[in-house]
N, C-alpha and C positions, 0 to 999 in steps of 0.2 A: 504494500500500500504506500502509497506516493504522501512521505511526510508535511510536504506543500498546499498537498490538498484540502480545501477545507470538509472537517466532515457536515454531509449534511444528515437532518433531521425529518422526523415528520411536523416539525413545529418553527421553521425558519421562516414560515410563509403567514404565521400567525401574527395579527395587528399589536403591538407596542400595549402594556397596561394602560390604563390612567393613572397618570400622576396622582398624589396623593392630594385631598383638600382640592380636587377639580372634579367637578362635576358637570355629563356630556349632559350636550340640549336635550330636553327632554325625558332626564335621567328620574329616581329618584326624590334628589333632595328638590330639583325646578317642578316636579310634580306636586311637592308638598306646599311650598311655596306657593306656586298656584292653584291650590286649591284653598290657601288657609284667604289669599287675596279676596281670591270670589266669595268666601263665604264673609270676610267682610264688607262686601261691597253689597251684598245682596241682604244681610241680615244686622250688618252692623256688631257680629258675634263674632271669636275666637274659638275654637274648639279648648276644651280644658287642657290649660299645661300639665304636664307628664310631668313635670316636678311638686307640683303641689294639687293635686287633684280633688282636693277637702273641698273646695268652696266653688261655686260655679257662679258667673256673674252674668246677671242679664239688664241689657239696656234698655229704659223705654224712651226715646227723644222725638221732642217734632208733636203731630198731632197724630192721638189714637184713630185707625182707620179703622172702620167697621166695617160694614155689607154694601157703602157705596166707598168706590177706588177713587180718591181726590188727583186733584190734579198731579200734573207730575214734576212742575215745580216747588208742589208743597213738601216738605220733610214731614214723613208721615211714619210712625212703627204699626204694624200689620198684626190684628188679633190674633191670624191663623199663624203668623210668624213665633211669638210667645208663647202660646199654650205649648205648641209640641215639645219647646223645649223644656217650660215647666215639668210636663211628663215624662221626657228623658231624665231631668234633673229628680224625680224620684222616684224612678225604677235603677237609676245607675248605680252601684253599691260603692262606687269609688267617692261619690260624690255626696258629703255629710253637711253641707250648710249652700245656702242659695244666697247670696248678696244683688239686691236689685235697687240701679243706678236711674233717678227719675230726671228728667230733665222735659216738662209735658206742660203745652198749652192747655191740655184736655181735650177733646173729640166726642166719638161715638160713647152713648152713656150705656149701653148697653155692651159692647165689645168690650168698655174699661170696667163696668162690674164682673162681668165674664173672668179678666185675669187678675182681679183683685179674688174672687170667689177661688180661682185657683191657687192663688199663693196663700192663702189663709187656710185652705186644707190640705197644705203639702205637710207631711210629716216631721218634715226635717226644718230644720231652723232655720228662720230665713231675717235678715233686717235689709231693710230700707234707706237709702239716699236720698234725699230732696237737694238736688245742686239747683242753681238757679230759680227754678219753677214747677212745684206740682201742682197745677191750676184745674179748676174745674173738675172732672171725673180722674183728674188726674189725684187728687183726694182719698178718694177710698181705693186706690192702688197703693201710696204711702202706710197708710194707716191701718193693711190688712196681713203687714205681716209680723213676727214675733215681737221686734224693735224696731222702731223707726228715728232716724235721725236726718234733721235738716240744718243744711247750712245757715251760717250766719246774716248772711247778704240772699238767703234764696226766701222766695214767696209762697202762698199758697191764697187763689182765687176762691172764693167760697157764693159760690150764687144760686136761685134758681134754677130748676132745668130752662132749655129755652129750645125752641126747633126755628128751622130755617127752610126755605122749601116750600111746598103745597101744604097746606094743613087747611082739613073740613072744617070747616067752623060749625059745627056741633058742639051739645053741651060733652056729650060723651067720649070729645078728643080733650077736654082739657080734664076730665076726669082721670083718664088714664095718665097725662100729663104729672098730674098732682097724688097718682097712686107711685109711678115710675119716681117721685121724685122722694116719696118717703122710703122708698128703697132705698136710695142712696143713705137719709137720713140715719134709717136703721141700722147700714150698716156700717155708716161712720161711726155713730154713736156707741154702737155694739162693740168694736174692735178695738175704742179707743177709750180716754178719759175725760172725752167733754161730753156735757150732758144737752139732749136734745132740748130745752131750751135756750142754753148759750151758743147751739152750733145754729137753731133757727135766727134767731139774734143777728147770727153774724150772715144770714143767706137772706135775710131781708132787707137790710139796713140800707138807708138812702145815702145820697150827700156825698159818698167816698168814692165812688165809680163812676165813669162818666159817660153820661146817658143811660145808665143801667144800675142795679139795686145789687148788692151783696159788699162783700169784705174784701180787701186783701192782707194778706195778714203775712207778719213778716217773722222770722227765723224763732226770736225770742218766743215774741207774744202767741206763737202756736204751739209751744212748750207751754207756756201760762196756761193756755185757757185749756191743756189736757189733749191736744190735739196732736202734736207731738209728743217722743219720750226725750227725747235731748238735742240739745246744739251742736253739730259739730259735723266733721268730715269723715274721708276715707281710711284713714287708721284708726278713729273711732270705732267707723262698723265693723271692721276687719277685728278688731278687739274683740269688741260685743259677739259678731258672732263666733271667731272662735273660743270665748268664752262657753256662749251658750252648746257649742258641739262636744265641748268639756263636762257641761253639767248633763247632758244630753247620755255622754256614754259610762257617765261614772254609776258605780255598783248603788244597787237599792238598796237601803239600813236592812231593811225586811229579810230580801229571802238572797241578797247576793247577786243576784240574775243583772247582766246588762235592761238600761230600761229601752 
């Protein structure tokens, strides 16, 4: 054998590895990438981090969309968007606490009871954000889950229900109007610490809205009047609720059993 020669193989013909920390188009990690993009772009949601998978956060910003699709320059969060993830967030066994971030003009009063009804029967411990604004139906979305905390400088609108649109002028649409609207009341008052004549109070009151009757009520004074639990921000909740995922899994005096 001719010492010159180079030996060949069956693998001379095979393409070069990938360098290491390079990744081909369409590989992989550009796969992950572009999928975590879209799902921001489309839901405004992150898939839960692999490092810390205890708390899952859901966003509601813009105006709550219901059964009609607002325009497409309005910023709008999608009821049907919410719920599924609510029910993913308590069927997942990874995931022990919900942190939900409001930042809401208010909308459909029926879609925003809809996911307020849902975060108040989820199992798991959940608190509440008010940055800026939970206004209107955006209310009993804050105040339906374990804790709620609202910013310093954030609002919360408190008024009548009000429709827009075709509406029968029958006595039996404003009935319904005024039935739809003690729901709300119920179940603000129900999940919270203000008492339905101070939360009436503040949904009727003249003089402070312009052109229109109710409150706005600012970070403090919605702590005062029981509406809120506390002032404050995102390492607040993140506190509270891994606190609450603490008391949540610690042993019963009684029989020892996780509760």
């Amino acid at each position: 054998m001719d010492g010159n020669k180079p030996i060949e193989t069956a693998y001379r013909n095979e393409e070069p590895a990938t360098p290491p920390g390079r990744e081909e188009p369409g590989g992989e990690g550009t796969q992950e990438a572009g999928g975590m993009i879209g799902t921001v772009k489309e839901f405004g949601q992150v898939a839960v981090p692999p490092t810390e998978p205890e708390i899952f956060c859901i966003t509601i910003i813009g105006q709550i969309e219901g059964h009609i699709v607002m325009p497409p320059h309005n910023k709008t969060t999608k009821y049907e968007h919410i719920i599924p993830q609510l029910v993913a967030a308590e069927q997942s066994k990874t995931v022990k606490g919900v942190l939900i971030i409001l930042n809401t003009v208010g909308g459909d009063v029926e879609a925003g009871l809809a996911i307020a009804e849902m975060i108040a029967s989820l199992s798991k411990p959940t608190v509440t954000v008010v940055i800026g604004g939970g206004h209107s139906i955006g209310v009993p979305i804050a105040v339906s889950s374990s804790y709620s905390i609202i910013a310093e400088s954030a609002t919360m609108t408190i008024h009548p229900i009000r429709m827009n649109g075709l509406v029968i002028g029958v006595p039996q649409t404003f009935e319904y109007m005024e039935k739809m609207q003690e729901r709300v009341v119920r179940f603000v008052t129900s999940h919270s610490r203000i008492s339905v004549e101070c939360f009436k109070d503040l949904m009727f009151k003249t003089g402070e809205l312009n052109r229109d009757i109710g409150t706005a009520v600012g970070g403090s004074d919605a702590v005062a009047f029981g509406l809120m639990d506390e002032v404050g921000g995102i390492g607040i909740a993140m506190a509270k609720l891994n606190e609450l995922i603490a008391l949540r899994g610690a042993p019963a005096e009684t029989g020892g059993l996780p509760q």
